[in-house]
N, C-alpha and C positions, 0 to 999 in steps of 0.2 A: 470734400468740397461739393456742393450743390449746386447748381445753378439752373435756371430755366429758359424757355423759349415761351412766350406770350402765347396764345392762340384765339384769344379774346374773349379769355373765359376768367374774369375776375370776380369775384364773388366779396361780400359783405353778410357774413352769417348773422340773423338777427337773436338774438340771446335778447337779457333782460338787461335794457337799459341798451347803449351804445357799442355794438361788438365790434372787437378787435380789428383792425384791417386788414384781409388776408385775399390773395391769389394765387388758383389753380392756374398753375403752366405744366404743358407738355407737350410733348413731341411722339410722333408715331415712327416705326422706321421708313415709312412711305413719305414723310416728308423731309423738304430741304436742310442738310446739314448747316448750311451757308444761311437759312436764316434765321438757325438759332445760335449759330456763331456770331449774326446780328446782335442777338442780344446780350451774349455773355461778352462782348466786347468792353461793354460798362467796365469790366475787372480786368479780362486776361483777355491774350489772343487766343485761335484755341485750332486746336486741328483734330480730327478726326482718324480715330483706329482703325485702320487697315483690314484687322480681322472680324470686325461686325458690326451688323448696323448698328445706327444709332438709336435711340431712343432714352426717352426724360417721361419722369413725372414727379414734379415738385408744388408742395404750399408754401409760401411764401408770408410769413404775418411780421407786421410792423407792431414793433414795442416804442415807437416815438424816440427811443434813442439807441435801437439796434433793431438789426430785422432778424428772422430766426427762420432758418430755412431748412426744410422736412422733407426728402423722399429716395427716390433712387435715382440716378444718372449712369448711363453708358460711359465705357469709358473713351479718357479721351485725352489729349497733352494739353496744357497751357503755359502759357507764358507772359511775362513780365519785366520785359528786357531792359537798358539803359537807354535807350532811345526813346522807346516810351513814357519812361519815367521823365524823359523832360521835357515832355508837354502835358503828360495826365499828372495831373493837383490831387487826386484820388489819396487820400488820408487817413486809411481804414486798414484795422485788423480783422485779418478772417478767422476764426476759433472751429477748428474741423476736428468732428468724428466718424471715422468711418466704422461701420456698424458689421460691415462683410467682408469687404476686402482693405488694403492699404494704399499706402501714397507711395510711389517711389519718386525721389528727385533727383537734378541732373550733378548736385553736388555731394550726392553720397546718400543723403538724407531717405531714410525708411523708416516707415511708420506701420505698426501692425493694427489688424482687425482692433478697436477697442481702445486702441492707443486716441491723443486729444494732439494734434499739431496746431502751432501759431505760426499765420504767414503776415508778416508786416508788409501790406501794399507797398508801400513809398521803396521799398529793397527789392533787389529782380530776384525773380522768380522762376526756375524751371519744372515741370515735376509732369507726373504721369497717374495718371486715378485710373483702377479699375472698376467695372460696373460693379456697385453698392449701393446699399440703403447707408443714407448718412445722414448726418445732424450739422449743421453749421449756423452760428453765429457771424455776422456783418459788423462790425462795431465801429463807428470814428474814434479815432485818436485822440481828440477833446472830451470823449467819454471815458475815457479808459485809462489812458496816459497818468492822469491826476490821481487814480486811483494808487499808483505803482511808484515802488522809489526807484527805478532804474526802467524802464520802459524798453530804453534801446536794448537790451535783452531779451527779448520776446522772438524776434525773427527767427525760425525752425526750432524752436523751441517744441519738445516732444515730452508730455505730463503721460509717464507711462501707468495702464491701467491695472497693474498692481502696486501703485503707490496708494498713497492713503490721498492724498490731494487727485489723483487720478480715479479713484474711486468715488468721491464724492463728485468732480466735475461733470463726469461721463453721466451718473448718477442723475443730475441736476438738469443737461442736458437733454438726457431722456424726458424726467420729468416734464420738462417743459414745451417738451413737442406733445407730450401726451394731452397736456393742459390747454394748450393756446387755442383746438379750436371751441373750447369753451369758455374763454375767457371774455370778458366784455373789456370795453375800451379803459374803462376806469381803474378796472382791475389790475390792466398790462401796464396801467400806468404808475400804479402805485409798488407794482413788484420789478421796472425796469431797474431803478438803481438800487436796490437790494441787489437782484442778481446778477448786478456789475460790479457791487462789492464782491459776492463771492465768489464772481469769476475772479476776480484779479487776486481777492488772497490766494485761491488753487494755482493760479500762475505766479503768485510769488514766493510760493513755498517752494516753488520746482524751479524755478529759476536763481536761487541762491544755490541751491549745489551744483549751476551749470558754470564752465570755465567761461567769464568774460568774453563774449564775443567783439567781433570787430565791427568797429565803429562806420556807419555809413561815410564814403567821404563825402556827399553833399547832403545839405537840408536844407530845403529852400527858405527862408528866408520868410513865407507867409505862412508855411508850418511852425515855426518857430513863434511866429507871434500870436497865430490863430492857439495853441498852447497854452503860451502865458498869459492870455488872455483868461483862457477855462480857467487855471490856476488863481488865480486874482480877483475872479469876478465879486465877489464880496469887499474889496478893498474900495473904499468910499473917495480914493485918490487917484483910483485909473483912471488916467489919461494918458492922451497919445506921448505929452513930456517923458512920463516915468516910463510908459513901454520903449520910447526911443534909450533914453538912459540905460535901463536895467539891461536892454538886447546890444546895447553898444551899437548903434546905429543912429543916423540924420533921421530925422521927422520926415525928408521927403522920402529916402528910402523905406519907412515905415508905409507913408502914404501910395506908395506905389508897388508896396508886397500884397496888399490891402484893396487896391485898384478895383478890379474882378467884382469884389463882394461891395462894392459899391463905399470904401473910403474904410479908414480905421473904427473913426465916433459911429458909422451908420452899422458897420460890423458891431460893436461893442455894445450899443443898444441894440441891438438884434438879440445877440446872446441874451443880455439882463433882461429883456422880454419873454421869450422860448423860456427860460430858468421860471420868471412869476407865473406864467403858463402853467407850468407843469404843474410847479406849486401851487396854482388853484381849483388846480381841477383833482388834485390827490385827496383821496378820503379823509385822511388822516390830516388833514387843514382845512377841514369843515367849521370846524369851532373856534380859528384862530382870523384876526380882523385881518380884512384887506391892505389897511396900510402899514401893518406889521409885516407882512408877508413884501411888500414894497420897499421900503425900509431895507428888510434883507438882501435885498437883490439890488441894492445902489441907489434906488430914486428916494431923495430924501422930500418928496411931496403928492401926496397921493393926487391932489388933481392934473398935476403931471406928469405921474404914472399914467392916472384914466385916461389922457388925453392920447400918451403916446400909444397906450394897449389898444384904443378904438382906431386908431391909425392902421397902427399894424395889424389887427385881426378883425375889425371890422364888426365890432362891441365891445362893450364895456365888461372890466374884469367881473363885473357881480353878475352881468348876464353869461358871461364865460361858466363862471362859477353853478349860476342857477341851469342851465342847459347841461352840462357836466349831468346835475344831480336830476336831471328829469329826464336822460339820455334822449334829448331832443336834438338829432342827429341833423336838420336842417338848420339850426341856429350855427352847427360846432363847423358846417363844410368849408373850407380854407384854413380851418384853423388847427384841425389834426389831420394828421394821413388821413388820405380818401384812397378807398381803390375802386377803379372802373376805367379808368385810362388802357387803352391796349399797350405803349410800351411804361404799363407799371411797375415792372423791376429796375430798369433802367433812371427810370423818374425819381424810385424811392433810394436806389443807392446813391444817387447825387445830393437828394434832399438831406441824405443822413449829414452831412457837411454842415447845416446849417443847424441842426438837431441842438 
C-alpha cells in the first residue's frame, strides 16, 4: 500500500496534448509524522514504527476512474475498524503490490515480496507494511464491482506471483507505473477501462479457487444502490420506482440513502453524464455522432443531453470533444482531474466516488 503526505509539490507534466494528472508527495524523516497521518486519514488510521523514522515518496496519477500510486513508504500500521466504518461512505478497493517487502495483517493474512493483495475498504482492516517500493491501485466499487460476478470475494484476497493470473497482474502493474508518467490525459483515458477489465479477469481467476469468504454483516444501503445503479446505467427504465423495487426498499428510503450525493435522479444523471464524458473525449469515438453516443448512456434527446452536459461541465459536449483533441487544458479545467490543490490526494480519493 502507498500513500502520501502533500508538501505542495503537485506537478502536471506537459507532454503532447493534455497530461495525465499526477502529484509528487513526500515526506523527509525531519518532518511531522502527525501530518502525514493528516493525510493518509482519507483511507486508514495510521500509527507510526517504533523502530525508525518515517519517511515517503510517492506519485500519485489519476486515470479518471482509479488513481495509480508509485513509490516507497516507511513502514507503518493502519487500520480500518467498525467504528469507522460507520461514518466513512469510502467505497473503494485498494489493489497492492509490494515490490520489496510484504503485508502482514492482524487476521493471519501475509503477503510476500511480489505477491498482489485486495483490501475492500467498506471491511476492517488491520495490517502492517514494511518499508517498500510498491504499486497500488485506488479503485471505487462502481468501477470494478460490475466487472466481477462475485465481488464480495475480493476482501484479502492474495493473487500469488507464481500464478499465471499473478504473473500477468504484477506484470500489468509494473507496466503501468513505468508508462503513466508519459502518458497524456487522453491516452489514460482510453486505457482506464481496459485495464479494469483485466484487472478484474486476474482477480477473477484467483478468486474462484478461493473458499467463499464471509459475508460483510452490514452494507449500507447507499452502496447498495450507488451499484445497481453502475449496473443499469444503460437501462432506458431507471428510475428511482425500479431501483426502489428491484433493492426491496420505500422510495423514501431510497431518497435518503442518496441524500449526501444530492437525491437519487441528480445522482443518476451525474453518473449518465461522467459515463458520455468519458465517452467523448476517448479516441476511439472520434468518428461516432454525438447523439449516438447520448442515446447510449440514457438521454434519448440530444438537446437535452447538451443542455444538461453545459450545466454540469460548463460546455457543450462538441466543445468537450474538440478541447479533448486540441488538448486545450484551459477549456477541460473542472471537467477532468486537475492537480495543483495542496490536499490533492485527499480531494482526488473522495472524487473517485463520483468517477
Amino acid at each position: 500500500m502507498v500513500l502520501p503526505i502533500p508538501t505542495g509539490a503537485s506537478t502536471l507534466e506537459q507532454l503532447d496534448g493534455v497530461a495525465i494528472p499526477s502529484c509528487t508527495l513526500s515526506v523527509v524523516p525531519q518532518q511531522s509524522f502527525l501530518a502525514w497521518r493528516g493525510t493518509i486519514e482519507a483511507l486508514f488510521d495510521a500509527n507510526a514504527s517504533p523502530a525508525q523514522p518515517f519517511a515517503a515518496n510517492l506519485t500519485v496519477y489519476h486515470f479518471s476512474r482509479f488513481l495509480c500510486c508509485c513509490g516507497r513508504v516507511d513502514g507503518a500500521r493502519y487500520r480500518r475498524d467498525r467504528a469507522r466504518l460507520s461514518w466513512c461512505d469510502l467505497d473503494h478497493y485498494l489493489v497492492h503490490l509490494p515490490l520489496e517487502r510484504g503485508l502482514v495483517a492482524s487476521d493471519g493474512l501475509r503477503v510476500r515480496p511480489a505477491d498482489i493483495v485486495v483490501l475492500d475498504l467498506s471491511r476492517p482492516a488491520h495490517f502492517r507494511l514494511a518499508a517498500s517500493q510498491s504499486i497500488s491501485l485506488l479503485i471505487p466499487r462502481t468501477a470494478l464491482a460490475p466487472l466481477l460476478a462475485d465481488a464480495g470475494q475480493l476482501h484479502g484476497l492474495v493473487v500469488r506471483k507464481d500464478s499465471a493470473a499473478g504473473g500477468l497482474l504484477g506484470q500489468l502493474l509494473r507496466s503501468l507505473s513505468a508508462a503513466a508518467p508519459r502518458l497524456a490525459l487522453e491516452q489514460a483515458l482510453g486505457l482506464a477501462a481496459p485495464v479494469l477489465g483485466l484487472v478484474a479477469a486476474c482477480l477473477a481467476q484467483s478468486s474462484v479457487r478461493r473458499a467463499p469468504a464471509a459475508r460483510p454483516q452490514h452494507c449500507s444501503l447507499a452502496r447498495q444502490v450507488r451499484l445497481y445503479i453502475e449496473q443499469n446505467l444503460h437501462r432506458e427504465d431507471l428510475a428511482p420506482r425500479l431501483v426502489a423495487k428491484e433493492l426491496g426498499v420505500s422510495r423514501s428510503q431510497l431518497y435518503r440513502a442518496l441524500e449526501k450525493f444530492g437525491g437519487l435522479c441528480r445522482y443518476l444523471r451525474q453518473r449518465r453524464l461522467r459515463r458520455s464524458l468519458f465517452a467523448l473525449c476517448n479516441a476511439g469515438n472520434s468518428g461516432r455522432r454525438i447523439v449516438d453516443l447520448a442515446c447510449e448512456h440514457g438521454f434519448a434527446d440530444e438537446a437535452h443531453f447538451s443542455r444538461l452536459f453545459r450545466q454540469a461541465f460548463g460546455l457543450s459536449p462538441r466543445a468537450a470533444r474538440t478541447a479533448m483533441q486540441r488538448g486545450d487544458l484551459s477549456a477541460l479545467a473542472g471537467v477532468l482531474p486537475q492537480a495543483g490543490a495542496t490536499p490533492t490526494f485527499s480531494r482526488w480519493v473522495h472524487e473517485l466516488t463520483h468517477v
